[in-house]
C-alpha positions in Angstrom: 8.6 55.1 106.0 5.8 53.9 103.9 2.6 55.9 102.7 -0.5 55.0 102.5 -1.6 52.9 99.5 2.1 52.3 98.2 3.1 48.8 97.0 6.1 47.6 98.3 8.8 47.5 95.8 9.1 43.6 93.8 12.1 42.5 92.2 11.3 42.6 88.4 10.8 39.2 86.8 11.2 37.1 83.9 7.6 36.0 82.2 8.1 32.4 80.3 6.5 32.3 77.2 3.9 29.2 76.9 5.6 26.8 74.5 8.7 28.0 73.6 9.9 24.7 72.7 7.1 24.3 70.0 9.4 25.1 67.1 12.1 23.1 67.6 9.8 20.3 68.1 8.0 20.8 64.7 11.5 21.4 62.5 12.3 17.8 63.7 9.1 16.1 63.3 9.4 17.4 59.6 12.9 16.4 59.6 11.7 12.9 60.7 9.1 12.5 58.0 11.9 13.7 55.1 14.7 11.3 56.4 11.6 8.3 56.4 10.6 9.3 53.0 13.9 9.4 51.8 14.6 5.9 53.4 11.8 4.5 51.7 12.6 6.0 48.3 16.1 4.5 48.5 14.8 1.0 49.4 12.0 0.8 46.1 14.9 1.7 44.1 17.0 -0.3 45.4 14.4 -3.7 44.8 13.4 -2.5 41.5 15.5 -4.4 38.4 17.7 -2.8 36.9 16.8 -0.7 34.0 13.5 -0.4 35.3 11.6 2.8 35.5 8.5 4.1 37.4 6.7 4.5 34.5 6.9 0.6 34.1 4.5 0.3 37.3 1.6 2.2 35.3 -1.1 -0.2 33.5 0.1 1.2 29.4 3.0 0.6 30.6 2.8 -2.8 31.5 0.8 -3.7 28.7 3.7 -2.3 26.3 6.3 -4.6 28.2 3.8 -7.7 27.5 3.4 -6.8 24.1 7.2 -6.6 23.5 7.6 -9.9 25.3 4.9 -11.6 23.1 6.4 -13.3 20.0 6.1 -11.2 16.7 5.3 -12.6 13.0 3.0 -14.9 11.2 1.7 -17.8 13.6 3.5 -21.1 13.1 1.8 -23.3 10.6 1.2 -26.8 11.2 3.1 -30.2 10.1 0.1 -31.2 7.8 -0.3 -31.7 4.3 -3.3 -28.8 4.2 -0.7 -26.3 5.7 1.7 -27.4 3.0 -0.4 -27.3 0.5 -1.5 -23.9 1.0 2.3 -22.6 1.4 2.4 -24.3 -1.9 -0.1 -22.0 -3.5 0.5 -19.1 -1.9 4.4 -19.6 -3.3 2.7 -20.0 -6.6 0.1 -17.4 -6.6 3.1 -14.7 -5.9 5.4 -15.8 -9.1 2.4 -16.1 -11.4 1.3 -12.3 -10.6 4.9 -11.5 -10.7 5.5 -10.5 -7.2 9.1 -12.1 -7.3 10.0 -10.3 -4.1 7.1 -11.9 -2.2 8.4 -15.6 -4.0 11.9 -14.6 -2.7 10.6 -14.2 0.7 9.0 -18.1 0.8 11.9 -19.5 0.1 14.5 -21.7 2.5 17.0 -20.0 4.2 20.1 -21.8 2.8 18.5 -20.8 -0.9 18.1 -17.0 0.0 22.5 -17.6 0.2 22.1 -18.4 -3.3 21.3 -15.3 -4.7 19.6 -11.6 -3.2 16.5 -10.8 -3.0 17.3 -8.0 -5.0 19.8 -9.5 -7.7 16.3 -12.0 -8.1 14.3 -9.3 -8.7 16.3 -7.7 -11.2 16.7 -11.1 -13.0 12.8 -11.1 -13.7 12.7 -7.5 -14.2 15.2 -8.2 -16.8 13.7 -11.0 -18.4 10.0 -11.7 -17.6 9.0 -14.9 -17.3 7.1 -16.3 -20.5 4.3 -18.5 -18.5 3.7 -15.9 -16.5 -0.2 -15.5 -15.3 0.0 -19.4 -15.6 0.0 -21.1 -12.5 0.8 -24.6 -10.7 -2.0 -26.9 -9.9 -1.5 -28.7 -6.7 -1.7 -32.6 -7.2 -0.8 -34.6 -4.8 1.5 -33.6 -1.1 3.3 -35.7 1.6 4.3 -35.3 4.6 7.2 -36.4 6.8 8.4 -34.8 10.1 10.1 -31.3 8.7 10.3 -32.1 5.1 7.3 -32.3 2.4 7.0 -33.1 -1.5 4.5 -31.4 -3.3 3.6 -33.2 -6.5 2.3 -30.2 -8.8 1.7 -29.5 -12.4 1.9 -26.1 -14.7 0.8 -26.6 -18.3 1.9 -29.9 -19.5 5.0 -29.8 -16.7 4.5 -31.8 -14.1 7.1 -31.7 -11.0 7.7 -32.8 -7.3 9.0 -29.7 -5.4 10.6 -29.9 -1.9 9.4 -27.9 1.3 11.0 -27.5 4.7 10.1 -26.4 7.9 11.8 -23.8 9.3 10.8 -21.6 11.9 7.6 -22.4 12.5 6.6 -22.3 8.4 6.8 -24.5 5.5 10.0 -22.8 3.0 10.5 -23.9 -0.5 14.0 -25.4 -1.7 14.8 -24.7 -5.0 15.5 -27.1 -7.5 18.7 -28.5 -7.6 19.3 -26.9 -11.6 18.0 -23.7 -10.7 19.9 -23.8 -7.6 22.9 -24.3 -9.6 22.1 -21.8 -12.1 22.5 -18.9 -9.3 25.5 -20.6 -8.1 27.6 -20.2 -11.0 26.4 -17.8 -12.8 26.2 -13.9 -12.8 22.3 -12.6 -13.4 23.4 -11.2 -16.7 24.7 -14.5 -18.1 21.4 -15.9 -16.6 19.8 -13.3 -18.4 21.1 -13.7 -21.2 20.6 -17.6 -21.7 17.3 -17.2 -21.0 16.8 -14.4 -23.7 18.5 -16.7 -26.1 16.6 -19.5 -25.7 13.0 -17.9 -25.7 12.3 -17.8 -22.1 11.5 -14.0 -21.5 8.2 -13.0 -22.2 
């Protein structure tokens, strides 16, 4: 027996949420995006050279790796009598001020064996050259492929001087007795000799 107004009884039930899948389908989408990100990441590394950083992709950067590949040093000097010439004088210019290190420095390779840059130091140090201030007059130079002969006087001396081209510059070869000289003998003998025949200033 119903009354009046009363509702039949309903079975209670269940209310679905709207979009209860909505997290689950964000947590992957994110997932998707890391792994990608990841994938991409591992692919620049793995085209990039070895050794080579990000940092190399930024413009100072890559203006420091071109200036370590450009060559360093003095610019080569040309096979030509004027470049010679001025070697020459430059050579000159550094013994007659007494800047025997900067001399040192001109010389040929196969010389600089001979004796230090150092031990030739000490040896003017030691005995200070007599004509020094004085220096060589350029008088006449030729030329032919890697080798040159500078014709040049200093005082009443007048001399032809050898000059090879090595690396891109005109180097001086000693003369063969001065050569010599640093080949057998100690700079205190050199010393010495010189002392005892009047050559230190």
């Amino acid at each position: 027996m119903t009354y009046p107004y009363e509702q039949p009884a309903q079975s209670p039930r269940k209310r679905r949420r709207g979009g209860g899948n909505l997290p689950l389908i964000i947590v992957s989408a994110v997932a998707a995006i890391a792994l990608a990100a990841v994938a991409f990441l591992a692919y620049e590394l793995l085209q990039r050279p070895a050794g080579q950083t990000a940092a190399a992709s930024t413009p100072s950067a890559q203006a420091e790796q071109v200036a370590e590949e450009e060559p360093t040093g003095p610019p080569a000097q040309p096979r030509t009598r004027t470049a010679v010439k001025a070697a020459a004088e430059a050579l000159w210019d550094s013994y007659a001020v007494g800047d025997y290190g900067a001399y040192w420095d001109a010389w040929a390779a196969a010389d600089k064996k001979v004796v230090s840059r150092k031990d030739y130091q000490r040896r003017h140090r030691l005995c200070p050259s007599a004509a020094e201030g004085i220096n060589w007059t350029v008088k006449r130079v030729t030329v032919k492929g890697d080798r040159a002969t500078v014709r040049a006087q200093r005082l009443y001396l007048i001399d032809d001087y050898t000059f090879v081209y090595e690396d891109g510059q005109w180097r001086y070869r000693l003369q063969p007795d001065i050569r010599d000289e640093y080949q057998t003998q100690t700079i205190d003998q050199i010393v010495a000799q010189a002392k005892a025949e009047g050559q230190c200033a």
